[in-house]
TORTI-332602 format. One record per residue (C-alpha): residue in one letter; x, y, z. Coordinates in steps of 0.05 Angstrom, whole numbers, padded with zeros to 5 digits, always signed. Layout:
BEGIN
AXYZ/...
***
This chain:
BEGIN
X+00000+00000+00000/X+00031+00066-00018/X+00029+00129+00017/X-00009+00168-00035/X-00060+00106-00020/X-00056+00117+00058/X-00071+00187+00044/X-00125+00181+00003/X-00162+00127+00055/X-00155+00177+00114/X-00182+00236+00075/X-00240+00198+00054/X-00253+00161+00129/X-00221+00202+00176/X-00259+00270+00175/X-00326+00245+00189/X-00304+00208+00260/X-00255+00266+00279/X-00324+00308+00272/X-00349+00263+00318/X-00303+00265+00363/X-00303+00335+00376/X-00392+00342+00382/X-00367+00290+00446/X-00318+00332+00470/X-00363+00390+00464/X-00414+00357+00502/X-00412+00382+00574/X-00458+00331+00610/X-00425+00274+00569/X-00489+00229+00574/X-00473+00195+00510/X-00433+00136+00524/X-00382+00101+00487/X-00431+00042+00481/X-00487+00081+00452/X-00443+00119+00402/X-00421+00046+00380/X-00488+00018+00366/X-00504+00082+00326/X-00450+00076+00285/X-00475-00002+00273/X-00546+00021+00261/X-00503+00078+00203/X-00467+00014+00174/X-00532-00031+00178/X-00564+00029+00143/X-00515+00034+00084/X-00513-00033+00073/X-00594-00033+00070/X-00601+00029+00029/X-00550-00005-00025/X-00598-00061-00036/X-00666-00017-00039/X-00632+00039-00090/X-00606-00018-00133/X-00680-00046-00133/X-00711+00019-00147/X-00656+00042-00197/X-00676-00019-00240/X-00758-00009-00231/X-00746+00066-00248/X-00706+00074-00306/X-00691+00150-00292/X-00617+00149-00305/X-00559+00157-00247/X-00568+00231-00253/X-00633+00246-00235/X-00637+00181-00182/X-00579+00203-00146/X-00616+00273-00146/X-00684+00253-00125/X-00686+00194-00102/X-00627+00171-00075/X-00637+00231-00015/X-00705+00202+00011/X-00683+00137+00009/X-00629+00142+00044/X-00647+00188+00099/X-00710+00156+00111/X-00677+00097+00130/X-00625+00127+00172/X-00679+00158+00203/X-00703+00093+00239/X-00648+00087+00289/X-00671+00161+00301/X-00742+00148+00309/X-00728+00082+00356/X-00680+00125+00412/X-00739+00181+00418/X-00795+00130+00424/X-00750+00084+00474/X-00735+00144+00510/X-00665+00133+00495/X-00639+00200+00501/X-00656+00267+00542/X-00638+00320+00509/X-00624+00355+00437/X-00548+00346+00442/X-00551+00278+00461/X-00599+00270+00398/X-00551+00305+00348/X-00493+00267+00372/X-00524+00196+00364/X-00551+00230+00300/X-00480+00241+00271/X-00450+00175+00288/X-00509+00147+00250/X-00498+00179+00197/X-00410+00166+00197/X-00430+00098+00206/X-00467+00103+00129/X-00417+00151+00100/X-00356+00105+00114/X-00394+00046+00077/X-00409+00091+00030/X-00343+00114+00013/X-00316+00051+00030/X-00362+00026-00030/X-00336+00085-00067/X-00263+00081-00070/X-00268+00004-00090/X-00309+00035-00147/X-00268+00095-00165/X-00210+00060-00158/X-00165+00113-00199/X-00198+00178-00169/X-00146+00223-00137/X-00142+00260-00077/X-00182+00318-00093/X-00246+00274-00103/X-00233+00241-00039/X-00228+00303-00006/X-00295+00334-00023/X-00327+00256-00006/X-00297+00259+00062/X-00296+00321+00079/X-00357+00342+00039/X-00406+00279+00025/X-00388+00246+00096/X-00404+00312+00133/X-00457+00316+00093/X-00480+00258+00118/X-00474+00262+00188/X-00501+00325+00192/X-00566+00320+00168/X-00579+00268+00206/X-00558+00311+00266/X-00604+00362+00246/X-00661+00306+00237/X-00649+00284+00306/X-00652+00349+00340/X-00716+00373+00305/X-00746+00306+00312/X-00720+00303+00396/X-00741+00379+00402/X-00822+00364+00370/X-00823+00295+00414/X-00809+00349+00470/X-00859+00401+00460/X-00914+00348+00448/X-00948+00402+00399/X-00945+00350+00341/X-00991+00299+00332/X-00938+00230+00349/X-00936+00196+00278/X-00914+00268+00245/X-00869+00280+00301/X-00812+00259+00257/X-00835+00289+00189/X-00809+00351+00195/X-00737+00326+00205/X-00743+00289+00156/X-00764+00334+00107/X-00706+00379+00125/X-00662+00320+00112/X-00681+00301+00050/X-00671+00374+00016/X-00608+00394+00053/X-00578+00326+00014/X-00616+00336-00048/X-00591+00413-00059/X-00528+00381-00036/X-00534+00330-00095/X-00552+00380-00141/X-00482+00407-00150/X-00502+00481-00146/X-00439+00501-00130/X-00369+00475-00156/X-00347+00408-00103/X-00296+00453-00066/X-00331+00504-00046/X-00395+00458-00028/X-00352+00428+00019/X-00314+00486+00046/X-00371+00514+00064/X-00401+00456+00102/X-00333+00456+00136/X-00343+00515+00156/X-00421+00526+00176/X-00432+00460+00208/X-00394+00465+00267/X-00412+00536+00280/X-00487+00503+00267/X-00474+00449+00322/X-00436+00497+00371/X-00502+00544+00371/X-00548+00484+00382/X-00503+00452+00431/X-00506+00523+00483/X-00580+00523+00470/X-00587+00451+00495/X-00546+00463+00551/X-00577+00524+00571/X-00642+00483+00578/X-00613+00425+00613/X-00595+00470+00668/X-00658+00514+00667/X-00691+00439+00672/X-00640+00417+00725/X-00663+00473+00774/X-00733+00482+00761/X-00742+00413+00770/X-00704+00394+00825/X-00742+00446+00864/X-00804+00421+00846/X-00776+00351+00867/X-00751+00370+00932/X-00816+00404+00954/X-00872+00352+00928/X-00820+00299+00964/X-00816+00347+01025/X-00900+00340+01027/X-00894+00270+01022/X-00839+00255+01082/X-00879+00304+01136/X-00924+00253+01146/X-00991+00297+01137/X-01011+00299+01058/X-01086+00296+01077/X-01084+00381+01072/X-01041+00384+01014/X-01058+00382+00946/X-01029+00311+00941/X-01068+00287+00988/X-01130+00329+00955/X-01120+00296+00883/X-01096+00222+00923/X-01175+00228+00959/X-01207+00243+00890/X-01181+00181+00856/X-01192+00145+00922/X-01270+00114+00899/X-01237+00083+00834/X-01173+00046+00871/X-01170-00001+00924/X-01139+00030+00984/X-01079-00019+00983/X-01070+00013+00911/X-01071+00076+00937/X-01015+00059+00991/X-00979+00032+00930/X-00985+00098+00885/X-00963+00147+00956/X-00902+00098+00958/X-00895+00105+00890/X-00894+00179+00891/X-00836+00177+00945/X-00794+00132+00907/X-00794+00162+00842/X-00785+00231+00873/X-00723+00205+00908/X-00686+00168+00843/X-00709+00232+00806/X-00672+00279+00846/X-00617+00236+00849/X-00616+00224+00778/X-00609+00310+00777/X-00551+00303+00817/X-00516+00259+00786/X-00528+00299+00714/X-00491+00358+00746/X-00438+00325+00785/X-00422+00291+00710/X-00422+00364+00671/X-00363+00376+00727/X-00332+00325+00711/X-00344+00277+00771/X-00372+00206+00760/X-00423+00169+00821/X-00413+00097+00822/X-00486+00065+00833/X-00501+00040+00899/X-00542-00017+00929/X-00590+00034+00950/X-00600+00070+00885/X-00612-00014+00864/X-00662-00031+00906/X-00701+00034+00896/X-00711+00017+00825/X-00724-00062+00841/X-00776-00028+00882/X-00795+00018+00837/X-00805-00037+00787/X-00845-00077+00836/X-00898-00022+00845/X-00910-00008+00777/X-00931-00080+00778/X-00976-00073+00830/X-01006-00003+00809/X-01016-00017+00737/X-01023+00020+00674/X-01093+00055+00697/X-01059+00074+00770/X-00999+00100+00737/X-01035+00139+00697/X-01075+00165+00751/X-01022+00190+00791/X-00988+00224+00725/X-01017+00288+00739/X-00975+00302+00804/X-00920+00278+00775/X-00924+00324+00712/X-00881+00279+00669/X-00841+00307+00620/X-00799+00263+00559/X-00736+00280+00593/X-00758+00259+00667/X-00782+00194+00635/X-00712+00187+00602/X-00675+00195+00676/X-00709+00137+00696/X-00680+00095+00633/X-00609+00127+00652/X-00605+00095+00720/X-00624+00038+00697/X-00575+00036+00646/X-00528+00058+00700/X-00554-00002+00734/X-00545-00053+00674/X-00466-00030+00673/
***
């Protein structure tokens, strides 16, 4: 293997995961783990390898010519299916905040453009450097970031819950598919297309990056006040006066009162892990990991235990004092990730 050969493989593979790289290292509350950025880097390789097999298929139904299918085409296809991995984090809860999303979004999206140009430079065997260049620099970014921006439209519309949930991710992808097609369409000359993704991306992903942050922590404190003071209710003993113990009496007719013990332990529990959970967000933007303990455990064993009991129509019952957000549902699914490692 010659140099000029070396060269020409880290320009076209390279780019895309030092990009990646540095949206981690950006990340102040580093809740993206290794593991995770792994398995969306599969789900970018699975994607590639998927999207291969459908274009070839629809390439020989259509009978448009390469031009116009790699134009048209070729950009829904593709980012529709990258898209899944997307749409299966949100809906699993997978991730808490816009950052998270766009970061999870990128690998997915290096994980197809290294297939891709993997693909390519077996293909274009004689192409020099200047091709692979604008494909790794250009095309891969390319690549990556839409899906970022897919991911943090998509996360941000889950959030607000002022979409209907089956067009939650439509938008996203819409804004997908024509950043790649204009991208396709060659309006400017190679070099300066990628340049200037070069150059606006990471300004792009530095803007969204403070935003996101600034919410975590406006979510951090409003929330753990409202924690500490529904859980302060709970521990004095008396609730019958409060507005807990107002709404608890209301729903008392419909539930056994064993259920409603159940739900009041409930409450307590959750309240506890959830603050925790807060605290351990910001000791990990300072840079400070907490080991799980055998309390933290058995709290969610517990936990666990009384969803059981309570069921779906008691859990949804008891919703309204909890006020659950996507991103206090998703600090449940980090402890118990936590947990799992």
């Amino acid at each position: 293997m010659t140099l000029q050969t070396v060269t020409e493989i880290a320009v076209a593979l390279l780019p895309i995961l030092l990009f990646l790289l540095f949206m981690k290292l950006l990340d102040s509350f580093k809740l993206v783990t290794g593991k995770q950025t792994a398995l969306a880097l599969s789900a970018g390789v699975a994607a590639a390898f998927l999207v291969m097999m459908v274009n070839y298929q629809l390439y020989v139904w259509s009978d448009i010519g390469a031009g116009p299918f790699s134009r048209f085409v070729a950009p829904v296809t593709e980012e529709f299916v990258k898209l899944l991995f997307i749409v299966y984090i949100i809906r699993a809860r997978k991730v808490g905040f816009m950052v998270d999303a766009a970061i999870l979004g990128f690998a997915v999206g290096a994980g197809f453009a290294i297939i891709e140009n993997i693909y390519y430079m077996r293909v274009l065997a004689d192409a020099g450097l200047t091709t692979w260049f604008v494909r790794g620099f250009g095309t891969a970014v390319m690549h990556g970031g839409t899906m970022a921006i897919a991911a943090i439209i998509s996360k941000d519309l889950d959030d607000r819950k002022t979409w209907p949930s089956y067009l939650v991710f439509v938008p996203g992808l819409t804004a997908a598919v024509l950043v790649h097609t204009v991208f396709n369409l060659f309006l400017l000359p190679p070099l300066t297309a990628t340049m200037l993704i070069v150059i606006t991306l990471p300004c792009l992903i530095y803007l969204v990056f403070k935003k996101s942050e600034q919410n975590t922590r406006q979510w951090l404190g409003a929330g753990l006040d409202s924690d500490m003071e529904m859980l302060n209710l709970l521990l004095e003993g008396n609730i019958s006066e409060t507005r807990i113990g107002n709404y608890l009496h209301s729903i008392q007719q419909n539930f056994p009162l064993s259920a409603v013990g159940d739900m009041i332990c409930y409450l307590r529990i959750y309240l506890e892990l959830s603050i925790k959970a807060k605290g351990i967000l910001i000791m990990k933007e300072n840079g400070l990991a907490i080991p799980m303990d055998q309390d933290m455990k058995d709290q969610l064993d517990e936990l666990e235990y009384l969803k059981k009991n309570i069921g779906k129509t008691g859990l949804f019952a008891i919703q309204p004092l909890l006020k659950l957000s996507n991103t206090d549902l998703w600090q449940l699914n980090m402890l118990q990730q936590d947990n799992l490692e």
